[in-house]
N, C-alpha and C positions, 0 to 999 in steps of 0.2 A: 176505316178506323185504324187497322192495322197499319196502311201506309203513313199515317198521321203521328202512328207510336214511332213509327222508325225515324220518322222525321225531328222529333223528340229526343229521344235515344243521339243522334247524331250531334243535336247541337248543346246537349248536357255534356258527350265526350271531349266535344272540340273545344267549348268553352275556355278553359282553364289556358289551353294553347291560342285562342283570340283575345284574353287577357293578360298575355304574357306569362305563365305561371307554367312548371310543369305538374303532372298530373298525380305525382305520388304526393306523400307527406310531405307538411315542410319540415324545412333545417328546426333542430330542436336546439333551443339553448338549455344551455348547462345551469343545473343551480343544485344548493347544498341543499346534500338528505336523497338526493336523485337513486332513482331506483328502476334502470336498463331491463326490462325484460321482453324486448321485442327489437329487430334492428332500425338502427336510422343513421341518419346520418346531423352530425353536430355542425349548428350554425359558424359559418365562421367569425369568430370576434376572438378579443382577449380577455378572458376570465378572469377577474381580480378574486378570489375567493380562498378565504383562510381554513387552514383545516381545522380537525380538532384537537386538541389537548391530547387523546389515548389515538394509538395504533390500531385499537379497538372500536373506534367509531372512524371509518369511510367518510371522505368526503360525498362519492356517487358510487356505486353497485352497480357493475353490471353481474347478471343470475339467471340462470337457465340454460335453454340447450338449442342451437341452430341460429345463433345472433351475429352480426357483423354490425360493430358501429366502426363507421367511419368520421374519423374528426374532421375531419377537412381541413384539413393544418390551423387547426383552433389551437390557441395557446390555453394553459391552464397553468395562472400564477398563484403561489402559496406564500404564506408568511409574508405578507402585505405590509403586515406592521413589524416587521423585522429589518434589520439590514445584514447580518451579518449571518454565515451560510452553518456555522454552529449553533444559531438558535433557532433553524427552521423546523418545523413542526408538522404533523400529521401526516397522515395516508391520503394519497387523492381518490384513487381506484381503485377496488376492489374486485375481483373476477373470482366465481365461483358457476359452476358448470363444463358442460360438454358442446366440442364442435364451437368454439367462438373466438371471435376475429374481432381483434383491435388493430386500426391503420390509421395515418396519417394523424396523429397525435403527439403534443409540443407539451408537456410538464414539466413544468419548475420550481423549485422555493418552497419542496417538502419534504419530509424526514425521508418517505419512503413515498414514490410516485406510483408503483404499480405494485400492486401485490395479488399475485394469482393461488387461490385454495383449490386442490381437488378436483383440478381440469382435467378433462382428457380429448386432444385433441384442440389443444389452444394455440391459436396465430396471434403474433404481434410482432406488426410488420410497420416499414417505411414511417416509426417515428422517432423521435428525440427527448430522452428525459434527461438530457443535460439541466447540471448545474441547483441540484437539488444537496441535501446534510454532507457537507463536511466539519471535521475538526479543524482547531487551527491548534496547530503547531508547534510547540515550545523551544523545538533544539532548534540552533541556530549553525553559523558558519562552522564554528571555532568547537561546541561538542553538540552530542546530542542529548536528547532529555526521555528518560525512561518510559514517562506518561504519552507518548508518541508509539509504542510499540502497540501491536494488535496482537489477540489472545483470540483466539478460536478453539479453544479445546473442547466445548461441551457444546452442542446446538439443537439438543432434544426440545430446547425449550424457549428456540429461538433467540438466544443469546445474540445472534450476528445482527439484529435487527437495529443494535446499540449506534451502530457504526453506518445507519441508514442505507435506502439502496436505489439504483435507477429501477431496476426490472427483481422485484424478489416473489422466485416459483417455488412453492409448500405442495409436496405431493400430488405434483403435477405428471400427467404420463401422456407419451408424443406431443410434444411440444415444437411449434415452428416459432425461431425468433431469430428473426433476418430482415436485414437492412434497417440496421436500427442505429441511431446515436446517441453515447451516452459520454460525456465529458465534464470537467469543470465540476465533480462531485466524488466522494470517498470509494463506494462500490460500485460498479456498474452492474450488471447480472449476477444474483445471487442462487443458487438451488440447492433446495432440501427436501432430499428423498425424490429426485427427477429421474426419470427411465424414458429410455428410450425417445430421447428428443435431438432436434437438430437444429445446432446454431451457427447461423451461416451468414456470410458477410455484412456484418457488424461494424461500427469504427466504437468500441470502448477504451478509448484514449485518454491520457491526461489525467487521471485519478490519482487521490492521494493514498489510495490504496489497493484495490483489486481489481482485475477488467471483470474476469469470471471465476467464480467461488462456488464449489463442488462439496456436495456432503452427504454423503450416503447415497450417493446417484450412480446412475449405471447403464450402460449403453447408448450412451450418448457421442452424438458426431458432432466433433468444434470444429468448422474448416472456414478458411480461409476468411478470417474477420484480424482484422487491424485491433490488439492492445498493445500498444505502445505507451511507455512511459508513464504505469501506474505504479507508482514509485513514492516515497519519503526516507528520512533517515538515511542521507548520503550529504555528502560534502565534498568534494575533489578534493585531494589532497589531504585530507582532516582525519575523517573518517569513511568508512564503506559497511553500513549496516543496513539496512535494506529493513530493520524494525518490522520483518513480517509482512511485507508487500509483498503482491505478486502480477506478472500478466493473470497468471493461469493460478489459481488455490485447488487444488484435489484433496479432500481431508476427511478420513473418517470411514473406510469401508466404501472406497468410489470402486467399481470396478469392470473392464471391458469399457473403456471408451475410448472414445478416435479423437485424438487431436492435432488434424495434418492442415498445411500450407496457413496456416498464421505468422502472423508477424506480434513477435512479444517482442521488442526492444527495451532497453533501458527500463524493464520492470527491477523492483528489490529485488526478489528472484524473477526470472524468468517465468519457471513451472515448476511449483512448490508442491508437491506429493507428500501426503505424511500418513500414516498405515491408521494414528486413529491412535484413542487412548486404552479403548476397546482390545485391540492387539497388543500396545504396552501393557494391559493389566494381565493378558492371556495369554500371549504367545499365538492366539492364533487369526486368520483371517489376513487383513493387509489392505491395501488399495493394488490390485493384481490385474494381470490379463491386460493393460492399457495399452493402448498402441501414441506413441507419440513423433510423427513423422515428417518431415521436411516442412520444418518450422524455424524461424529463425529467432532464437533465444539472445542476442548477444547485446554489450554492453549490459552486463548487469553488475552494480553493486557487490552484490554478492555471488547467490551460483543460479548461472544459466536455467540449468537443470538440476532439481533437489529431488532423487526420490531414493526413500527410507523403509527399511522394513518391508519390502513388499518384492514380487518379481511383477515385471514391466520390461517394452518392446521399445525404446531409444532409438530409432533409425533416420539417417540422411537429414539430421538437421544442420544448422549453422550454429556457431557456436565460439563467440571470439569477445577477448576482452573486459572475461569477467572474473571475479576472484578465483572460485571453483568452473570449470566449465559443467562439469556433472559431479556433483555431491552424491554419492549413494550408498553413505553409513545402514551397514543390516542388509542391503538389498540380497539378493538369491533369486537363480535362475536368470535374471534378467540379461538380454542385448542388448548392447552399446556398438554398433553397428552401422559404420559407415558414415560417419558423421565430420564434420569440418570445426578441428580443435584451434584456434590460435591464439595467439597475444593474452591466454589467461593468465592468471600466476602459476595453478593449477589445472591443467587439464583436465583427467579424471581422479576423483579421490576416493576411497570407500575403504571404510572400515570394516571389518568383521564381514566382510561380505563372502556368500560362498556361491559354486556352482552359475559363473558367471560368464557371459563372452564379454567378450571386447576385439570387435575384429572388421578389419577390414577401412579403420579411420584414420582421418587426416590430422595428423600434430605439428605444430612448425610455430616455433618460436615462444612456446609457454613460460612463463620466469625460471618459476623454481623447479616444475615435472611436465611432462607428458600426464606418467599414470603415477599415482601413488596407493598401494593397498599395506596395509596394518593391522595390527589388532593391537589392541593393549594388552598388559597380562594378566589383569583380573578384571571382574566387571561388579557393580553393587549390588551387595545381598539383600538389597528389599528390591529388589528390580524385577519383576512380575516376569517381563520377554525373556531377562537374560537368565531367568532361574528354569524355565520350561524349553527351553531353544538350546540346540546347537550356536554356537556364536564364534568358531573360528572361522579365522580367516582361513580359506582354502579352494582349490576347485576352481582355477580361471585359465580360461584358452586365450590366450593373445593370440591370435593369427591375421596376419597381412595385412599390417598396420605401419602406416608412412610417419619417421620422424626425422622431421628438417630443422637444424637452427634450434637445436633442444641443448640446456644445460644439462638435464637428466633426462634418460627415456622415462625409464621406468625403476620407478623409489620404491623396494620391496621391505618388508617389516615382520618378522611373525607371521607368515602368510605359507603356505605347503599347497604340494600340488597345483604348478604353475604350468603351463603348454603355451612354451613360445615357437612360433611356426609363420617363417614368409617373414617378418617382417623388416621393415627395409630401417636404413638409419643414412641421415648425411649429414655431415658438420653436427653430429652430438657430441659434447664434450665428455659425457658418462653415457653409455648406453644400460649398464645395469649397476644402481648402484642396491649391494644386500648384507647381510650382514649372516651370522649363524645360529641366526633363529628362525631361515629362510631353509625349506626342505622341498627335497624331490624337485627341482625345476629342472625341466625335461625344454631344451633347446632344440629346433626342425628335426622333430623323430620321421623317420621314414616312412610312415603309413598312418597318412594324411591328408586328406582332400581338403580344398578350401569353401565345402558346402557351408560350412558356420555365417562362411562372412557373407551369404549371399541373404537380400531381404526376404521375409516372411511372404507363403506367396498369398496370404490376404492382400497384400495390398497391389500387386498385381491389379486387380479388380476396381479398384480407384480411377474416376477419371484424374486424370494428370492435370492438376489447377499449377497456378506460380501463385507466392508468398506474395499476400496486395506490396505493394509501394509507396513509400512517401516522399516525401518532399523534404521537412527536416535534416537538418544534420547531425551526423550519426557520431557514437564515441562517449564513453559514462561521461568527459568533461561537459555533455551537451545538459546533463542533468544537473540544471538548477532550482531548489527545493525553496518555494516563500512558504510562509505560513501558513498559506494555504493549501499547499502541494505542490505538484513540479510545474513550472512556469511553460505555458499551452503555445510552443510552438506552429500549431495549426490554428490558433486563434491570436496572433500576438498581440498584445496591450502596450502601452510605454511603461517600463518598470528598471529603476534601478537596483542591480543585487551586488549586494557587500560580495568579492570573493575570497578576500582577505584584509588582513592590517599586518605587515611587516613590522621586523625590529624596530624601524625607525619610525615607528608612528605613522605611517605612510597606508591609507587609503585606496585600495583597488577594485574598482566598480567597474562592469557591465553593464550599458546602459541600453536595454531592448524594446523593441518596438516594430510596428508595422512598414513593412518595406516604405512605403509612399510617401510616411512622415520624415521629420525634421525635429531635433531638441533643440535646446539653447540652455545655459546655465541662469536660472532664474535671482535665487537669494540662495547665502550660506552662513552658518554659523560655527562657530571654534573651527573652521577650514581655511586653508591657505595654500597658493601654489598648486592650482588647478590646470593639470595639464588638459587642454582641449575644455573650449567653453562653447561650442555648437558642433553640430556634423548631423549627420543621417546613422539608419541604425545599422547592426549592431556598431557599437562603439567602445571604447574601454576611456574610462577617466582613471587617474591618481591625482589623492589632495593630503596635506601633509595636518593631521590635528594638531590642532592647537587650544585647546578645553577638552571639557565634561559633556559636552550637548552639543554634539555632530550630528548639524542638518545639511541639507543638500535638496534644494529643489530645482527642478525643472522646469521649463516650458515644451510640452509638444504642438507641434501646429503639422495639420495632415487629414488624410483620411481620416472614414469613419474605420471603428475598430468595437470589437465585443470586447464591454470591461470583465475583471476578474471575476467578478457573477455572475455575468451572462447580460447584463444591460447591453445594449445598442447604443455605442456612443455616437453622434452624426460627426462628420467634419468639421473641424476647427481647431480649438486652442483650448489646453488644458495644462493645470498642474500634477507633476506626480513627483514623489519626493524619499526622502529616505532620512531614518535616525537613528541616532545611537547612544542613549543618554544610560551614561555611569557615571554618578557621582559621586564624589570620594567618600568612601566608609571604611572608619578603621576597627576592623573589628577582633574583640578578644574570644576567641574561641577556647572552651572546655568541655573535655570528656571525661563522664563517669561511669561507671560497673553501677548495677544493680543485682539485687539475688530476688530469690520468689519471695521472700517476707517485703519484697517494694516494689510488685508487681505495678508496672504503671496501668496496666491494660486491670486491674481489679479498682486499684483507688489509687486517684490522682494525689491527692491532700498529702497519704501517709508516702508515696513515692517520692515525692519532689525535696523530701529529707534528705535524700542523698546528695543532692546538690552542695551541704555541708562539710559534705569528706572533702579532701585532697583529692583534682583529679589525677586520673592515670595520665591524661596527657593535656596537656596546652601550646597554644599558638597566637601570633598575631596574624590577621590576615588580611590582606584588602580586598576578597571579596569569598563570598560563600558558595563553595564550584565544588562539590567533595562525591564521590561515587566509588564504594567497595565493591567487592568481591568475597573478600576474605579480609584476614585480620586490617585495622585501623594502625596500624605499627607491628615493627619488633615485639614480641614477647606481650602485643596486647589483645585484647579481643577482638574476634570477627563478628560477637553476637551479645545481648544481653548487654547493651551499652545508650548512653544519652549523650545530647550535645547540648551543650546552653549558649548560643555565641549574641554578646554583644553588641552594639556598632551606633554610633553616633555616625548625624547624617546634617547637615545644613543647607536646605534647599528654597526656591525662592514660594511666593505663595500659589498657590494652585492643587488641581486632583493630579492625583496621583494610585498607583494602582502597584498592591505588594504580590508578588508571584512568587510563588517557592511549589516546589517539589520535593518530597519526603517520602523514604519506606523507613519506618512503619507510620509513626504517629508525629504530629506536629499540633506545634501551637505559638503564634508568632503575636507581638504585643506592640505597640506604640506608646511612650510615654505611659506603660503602665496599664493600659487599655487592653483589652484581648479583641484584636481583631482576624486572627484566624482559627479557627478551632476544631482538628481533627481528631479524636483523642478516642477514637472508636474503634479496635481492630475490626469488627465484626463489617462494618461500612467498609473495607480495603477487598475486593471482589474482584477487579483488574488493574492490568499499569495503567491506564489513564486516572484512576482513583486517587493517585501519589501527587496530582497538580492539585492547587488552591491556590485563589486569589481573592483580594477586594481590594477594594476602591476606599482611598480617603484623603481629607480635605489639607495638607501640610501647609507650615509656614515659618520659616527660621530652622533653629534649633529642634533635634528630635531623637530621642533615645529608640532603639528598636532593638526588643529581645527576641530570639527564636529558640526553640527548647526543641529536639527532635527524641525518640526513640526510637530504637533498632530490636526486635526482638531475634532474628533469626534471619540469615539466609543474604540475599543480595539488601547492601544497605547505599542508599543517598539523599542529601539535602544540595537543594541548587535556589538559590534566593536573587532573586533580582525588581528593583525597583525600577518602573516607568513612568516617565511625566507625561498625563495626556494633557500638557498645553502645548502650544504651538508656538514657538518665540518669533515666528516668522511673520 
């Protein structure tokens, strides 16, 4: 009997393997409401499955303690019924537990692809959430548009979650997240309240706004992961505002973390460090203790390196060709130490900064400085930091610092107790420019060692990695911003980008695309005098306008190529096109003063009385492009003021779509129609708040009013109309 059972036993084992099967589970496929609490492994297919409406409802859950699902490079597509990557929607995954491993996972086409609660001990390894929420874009070549800027001030209560994410970790503690890609979307990894985690060879590339975003985290090693080119709010030439981008975001009480051998290129900043509102209200605390080390920060917009308020460990990075090389308004305590300064406008700049090094780096060739330190001579009295703090400028040791090919070494301002020591100069035109509000600066005193300028010996203990590499070509001109963000060098598409219009109505296009293809000039409209009507890519056209409605399309024929969503286009033949419709509008613009008895933000009815008065000022304009600061004119207001402008418009029939941007209040009308209606301070919560748009039906002749108000503070209206027909 017993030999009978074994013979039993044997061919129930073997079965599964003489039927072709193996013997564990099989592959699980995915579906909504899923609920992970044991490991497996995911069927391979692709998931067409939409998420939900709230952030609060999971597409699937994974929950509990000791699980590995592996995807098996399953895709999981969202927003089905969407096409465009600003109306995608939901959360795919959910992770809540201990000890659990997510791999080899493909998510796309949701607001937020991963969201991890209250792990400890969480892997998410070897997948890809490309191509999941972004914004599109409003500023263009020529300026930028305010409702483009990012606001991260408050994240108690997950604010950041507006601006969607590939990987976003909520008090999560030792976290692995490595070998992972995240492109062709707004945020790539986000963390709040994350300790002691390590993020290690990553490619979060190509975003239109953060690779990795830090907030109240601490202890954490960022090494040697690829964010390049998470970047908006630039233009060559135009402007360089970087609108709050970062490779690297630190924000809010980050403190102790490593972030050595990356590559952050062509982000808005570089590595944006800011102490937190927390420390502006209090004076105290910071984002402290960081170590930030042979990283290469360059080409940025703005500055390299941004850190504020805080002391932090700047060592042997790279650092070339960006407005500021290190921005470090408030810092204290901190090194700056050994690092490679060039071709910025500004090398080092800090305000108010005390008890600092600077020793031991390379400067050569910066515009305007090397180093410039300042203070101003008063600071504002509701200012919480500057009322609790010391805030002179004072206390920096320059020592053994190389300056080649400098206009100015070093631009001193209000700034006392300086220690310069060792350092060298060749071909500077100024080596110190100061003035006699500069004290005590003490030139190579004789008993001085150059221990300052030698690295921290924590790092010592590092293995010695190199900064990844790419391929791309380097330089901010490589930074070109569509509407969707900066144009994916590592996945290229066929795309034409405007990079100007000359005095003479002259047309300057960029025409990119995938090495292997070929374009050709397909149809054009109000264009003439097209230099080059075929080539390979990159390529440059000029075409000289001649109308209102500049089209330009293309033909590419070529390889396959990933579109600007992330679709898989096969080989062949396609169109991609470009346009530029302004149609003439003449419009009378006026501005008037209001007092509190015409409060527009109480009652609109008794406000709009004032439009009565005589305004303070008027203009004709042909086109509606206006952005303060401060006053509207000479002798006029900077605040407590309205616009009513005008404009007759004659276009042919078709949709059409009204776009305006406004701080504070708007309200724009058609033939008398109210078809945009902002008129709520209370709804105005960030810049992106300030855009509105709709859609309507035109035909002929069209009056169109716009009524803006300004209560206070930074004021703009920018209005532009779009034909979504195609005359083509």
């Amino acid at each position: 009997m017993q030999q009978l059972k074994n013979h039993f036993l044997a061919i129930t084992f073997l079965l599964p393997a003489l039927l072709g099967k193996a013997s564990g589970p099989e592959p699980a496929e995915l579906k909504p409401g899923m609920i992970i609490t044991a490991s497996l492994q995911v069927k391979k297919a692709v998931y067409r499955l939409n998420g939900y409406d709230s952030l609060n409802r999971p597409l699937i859950v994974i929950k509990g303690n000791n699980i590995t699902v592996d995807f098996n490079n399953a895709l999981l597509q969202g927003s089905n019924n969407k096409q465009l990557p600003n109306e995608f929607y939901g959360l795919a995954l959910l992770i809540e537990g201990n000890n659990i491993t997510l791999k080899n996972a493909r998510v796309s086409g949701y607001k937020i692809a991963v969201m991890a609660r209250n792990c400890k001990n969480l892997v998410i390894e070897n997948s890809d959430f490309s191509y999941n929420y972004r914004q599109q874009l409003q500023s263009n070549w020529l300026h930028e548009d305010v409702s483009d800027w990012m606001s991260y001030h408050h994240n108690e209560n997950d604010e950041w979650l507006r601006y969607g994410a590939g990987i976003y970790l909520k008090d999560c503690e030792s976290s692995i997240i490595k070998n992972n890609t995240i492109t062709g979307g707004q945020c790539a990894l986000m963390m709040m309240r994350c300790n002691n985690g390590e993020i290690t060879d990553n490619d979060f590339s190509f975003n239109s706004a953060i690779g990795i975003g830090m907030y109240r985290s601490n202890h954490n090693n960022i090494l040697h992961n690829k964010l390049d080119f998470n970047v908006r709010g630039h233009s060559e030439g135009f402007y360089n505002r970087g609108q709050d981008s970062a490779g690297i975001l630190v924000f809010e009480q980050c403190n102790e973390n490593v972030f050595a051998y990356n590559s952050v290129t062509h982000g808005g900043d570089g590595f944006f460090l800011w102490a937190g509102q927390t420390t502006m209200d209090t004076g105290e605390g910071g984002c402290n203790g960081n170590y930030v080390y042979k990283n290469d920060f360059s080409y940025a917009p703005t500055n390299g390196v941004e850190i504020t308020f805080s002391k932090n460990n700047i060592i042997e990075n790279i650092i070339k060709e960006c407005d500021h090389g290190v921005w470090g308004g408030y810092s204290w305590q901190t090194s700056i130490n050994r690092n490679i300064f060039e071709k910025n406008r500004i090398g080092i700049a800090i305000e108010h900064g005390q008890n600092n090094s600077i020793c031991g780096n390379t400067f050569e060739s910066n515009k305007q400085a090397a180093i410039k330190l300042w203070a101003r001579k008063s600071q504002p009295s509701d200012w919480g930091y500057a009322n609790k703090r010391d805030t002179r400028s004072m206390k920096y040791d320059l020592w053994v610092n190389s300056f080649k090919n400098e206009a100015i070494a070093l631009d001193l301002n209000l700034t006392r107790d300086i220690v310069l020591y060792k350092n060298r100069f060749e071909n500077v035109k100024t080596q110190i420019r100061k003035d006699s509000s500069v004290e005590n600066l003490n030139i190579d005193p004789d008993d001085l060692s150059d221990s300052t300028a030698m690295i921290p010996p924590i790092i010592d203990a590092w293995k010695k990695k190199d900064i990844p590499l790419s391929s791309f070509a380097k330089g901010r001109n490589q930074i070109r911003i569509t509407e969707w963000g900066p144009y994916p060098y590592s996945h290229p598409y066929p795309y034409v980008f405007l990079k100007k219009i000359d005095s003479n109505d002259v047309y300057h296009f960029d025409v990119l695309g995938p090495k292997n293809g070929t374009w050709s000039v397909w149809k054009t409209n109000d264009l003439r005098h097209i230099t080059g009507m075929e080539g390979t890519f990159p390529a440059e056209i000029k075409a000289q306008k001649t109308g209102n409605d500049v089209q330009l399309q293309l033909q590419y024929i070529g390889e396959t190529f990933t579109g600007r969503f992330g679709a898989e286009q096969p080989a062949g033949t396609y169109i991609f096109s470009f346009r530029d419709f302004q149609p003439d509008i003449n419009w009378n613009v006026n501005w008037y003063t209001w007092d509190a008895a015409h409060d527009p933000n109480k009652n609109y009815e008794q406000f709009k009385t004032v439009y009565n008065n005589t305004p303070v000022k008027t203009e004709q304009a042909k086109k509606i492009d206006y952005t303060w600061w401060g006053n509207i004119g000479k002798n006029l207001p900077a605040d407590s003021f309205a616009i009513v402008a005008t404009g007759m418009v004659e276009v042919e029939k078709g949709t059409y779509q009204l776009s305006v941007t406004a701080d504070d209040l708007v309200k724009v009308f058609v033939d008398g129609k109210l078809m945009i209606d902002f008129w709520d301070v209370s709804k105005y919560k960030y810049d992106e708040d300030t855009h509105h748009n709709a859609t309507v039906e035109l035909n002929g002749k069209h009056t169109i009013r716009i009524e803006q108000v300004e209560n206070s503070g930074y004021a703009t209206l920018i209005f532009k109309l779009i034909s979504l027909n195609n005359k083509l």
